[in-house]
C-alpha positions, 0 to 999 in steps of 0.5 A, a space after each residue: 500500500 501506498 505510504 502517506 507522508 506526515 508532512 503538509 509539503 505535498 511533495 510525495 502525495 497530493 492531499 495527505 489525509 488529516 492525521 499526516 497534513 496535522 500530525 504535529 498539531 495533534 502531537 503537541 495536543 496528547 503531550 499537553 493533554 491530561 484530561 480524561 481520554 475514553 476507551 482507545 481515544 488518542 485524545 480527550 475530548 477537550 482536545 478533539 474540539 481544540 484540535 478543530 476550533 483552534 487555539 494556542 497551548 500552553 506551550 505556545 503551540 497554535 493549533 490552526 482552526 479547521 472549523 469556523 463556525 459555532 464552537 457548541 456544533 463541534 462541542 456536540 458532535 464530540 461528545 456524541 462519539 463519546 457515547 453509544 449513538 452514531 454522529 450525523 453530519 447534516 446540511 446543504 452541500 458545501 458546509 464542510 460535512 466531510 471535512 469535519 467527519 475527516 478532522 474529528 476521526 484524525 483526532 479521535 482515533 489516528 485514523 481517517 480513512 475507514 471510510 464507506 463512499 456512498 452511492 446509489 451503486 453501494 453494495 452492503 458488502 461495502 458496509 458488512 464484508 466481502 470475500 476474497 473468491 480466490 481462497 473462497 475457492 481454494 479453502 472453502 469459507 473461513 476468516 481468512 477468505 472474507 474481506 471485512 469492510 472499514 465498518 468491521 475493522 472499526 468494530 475490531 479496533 475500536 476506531 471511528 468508521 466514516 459513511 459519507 453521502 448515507 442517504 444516497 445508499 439504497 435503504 435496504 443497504 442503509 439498514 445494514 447498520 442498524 444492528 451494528 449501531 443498536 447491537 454493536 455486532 455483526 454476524 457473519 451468518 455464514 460462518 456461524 460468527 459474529 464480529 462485536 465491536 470493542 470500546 472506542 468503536 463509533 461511526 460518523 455519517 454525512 448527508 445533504 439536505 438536497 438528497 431528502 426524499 432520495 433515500 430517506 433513513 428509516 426511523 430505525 435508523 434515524 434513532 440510532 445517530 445523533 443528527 448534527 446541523 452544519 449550517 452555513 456561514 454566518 456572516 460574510 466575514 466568516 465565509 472569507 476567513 474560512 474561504 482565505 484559509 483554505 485557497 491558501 492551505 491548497 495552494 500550498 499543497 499545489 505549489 500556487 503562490 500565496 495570495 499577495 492581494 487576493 482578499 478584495 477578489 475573495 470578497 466579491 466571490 463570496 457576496 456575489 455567491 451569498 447574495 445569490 444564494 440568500 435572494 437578497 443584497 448585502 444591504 438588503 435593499 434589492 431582491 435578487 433570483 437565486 440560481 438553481 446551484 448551492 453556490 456554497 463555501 465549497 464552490 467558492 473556495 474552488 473557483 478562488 483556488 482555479 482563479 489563484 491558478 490561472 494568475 500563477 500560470 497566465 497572469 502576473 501572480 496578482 489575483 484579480 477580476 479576470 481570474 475568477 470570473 470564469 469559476 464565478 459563471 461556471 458555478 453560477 450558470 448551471 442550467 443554461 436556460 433559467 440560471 443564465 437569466 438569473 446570472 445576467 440580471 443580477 450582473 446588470 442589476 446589482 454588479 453594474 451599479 456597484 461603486 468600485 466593481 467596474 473591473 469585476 462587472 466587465 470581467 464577467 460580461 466577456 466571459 458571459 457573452 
């Protein structure tokens, strides 16, 4: 297997997982970190929500935040993984649902990649296990033939297994974990077994508010997480802090430049996508249509990311107007017919009449004609 470096350089991998890119921060939180841990827990709980939120140690370690949003969310989430009910992550596409389910198995277990990927095509061997048909064949049924999924060796190990997209598994799939959360067990029926799960086994899902109504959870299942909102930003300087922070944690790993000058563009991406989104102005005297898209942090961030690309490579190092005007349409205008309506009255209504928006406003009419 391919051997993850516990360096933030990405000179040997593209994105390291959370427990490489951040292994000195959570070093530095267990060696000041003498708090009550539970069973199998690399850190306590105070910790875990340290290690998201941020903070300085007492030894002056900073420790860089990699939530930004309501310090109780992450607090609740915390100390839902410390008892017996499973986490949900719910909320809109783009709300770091990922990112916090991958930042709080780093911090709890050492291990984030026990992770099922959810899809209309996921089997429930992708949840339960599978079997190596080879020695199938050669040796018949046994423990050595089966292959267990990242919910089985989570349930040996007594580590943190991660579901992400769960209610776009079909239900039946879905179900598949209601023993394993009500039980703690798995049986494997075949060989007359059963795994059960040891102390500091728990399990975190994610899901989206757009996929309600898509494959609903059961109430059985439902009763068995406790649901966690992730809401958006609240506010347009959180949104930049949190869309600032990471263009410059990917770039880094993309070798990009740094953001000389890059917070004004910043800015007018993430009031453009606000204002899309809320159907209002910031000064909250002009209503605005809404695209069909989410036009999340998410997509901000990737169409700044795209943009500081574009200056690094064809342009002066200097992110401006014309670098992110192409990402901006891309995001936006998502169904040709109603979206690029919507697009163009708000650029003419709103973008147009903006004091010191001239260069965005003729940025985006070149790349809209």
């Amino acid at each position: 297997m391919p051997v993850c470096v516990a360096e933030t350089s990405g000179t040997e991998v593209l994105r390291p997982h959370a427990e490489h890119a951040f292994a000195a921060e959570l070093a530095a939180l267990a060696a000041q970190d003498d708090r009550p841990r539970p069973d199998r827990w690399k850190l306590s709980p105070w910790a875990v929500a340290t290690y998201l939120l941020g903070g300085t140690l007492p030894d002056g370690t900073l420790v860089t935040p990699k939530y930004v949003g309501p310090r109780r969310i992450v607090e609740v989430a915390v100390s839902t993984l410390a008892t017996d009910r499973a986490l949900l992550l719910l909320g809109l596409p783009g709300t770091a649902k990922t990112w916090v389910s991958e930042h709080l198995a780093a911090a709890v277990s050492g291990d984030s990649t026990l992770l099922v990927q959810g899809t209309a095509g996921t089997p429930e061997e992708a949840i339960r296990y599978g079997w190596n048909y080879a020695q199938l064949l050669a040796h018949g049924p046994g423990r050595d033939a089966l292959v267990p999924s990242p919910v089985m060796r989570a349930m040996a190990e007594g580590m943190t297994a991660r579901v992400e997209e769960l209610t776009r598994i079909p239900a039946d799939v879905q179900d598949t974990l209601i023993t394993v959360l009500s039980e703690k067990t798995l049986p494997i029926p075949e060989l007359g077994q059963e795994v059960q799960a040891v102390p500091g086994f728990n399990l975190i899902a994610t899901a989206n508010d757009r996929d309600r109504g898509v494959n609903d959870l059961s109430s059985a299942l439902r009763r068995r997480f406790n649901t966690v909102v992730l809401p958006l930003p609240e506010s347009a300087e959180a949104e930049v802090d949190i869309v600032t922070r990471r263009v410059d944690q990917i770039g880094r790993s993309l070798d990009l430049p740094s953001l000389p000058d890059g917070t004004e563009e910043i800015r007018r991406v993430v009031t453009v996508f606000r204002e899309l989104r809320d159907g209002l102005t910031s000064d909250g005297r002009t209503k605005v249509k809404s695209p069909s898209g989410t036009l999340s942090t998410a997509e901000a961030i990737s169409v700044v990311t795209g943009g500081l690309a574009l200056s690094a490579h064809f342009g002066d190092g200097v992110l401006r107007p014309g670098d992110v005007a192409a990402g901006v349409l891309g995001a936006v205008v998502r169904d040709p017919g109603n979206d690029r309506v919507v697009w163009q009255e708000y650029l003419e209504t709103v973008v147009r009449e903006r004091d010191g928006w001239q260069d965005f406003y003729r940025a985006c009419r070149e790349v809209s004609a």
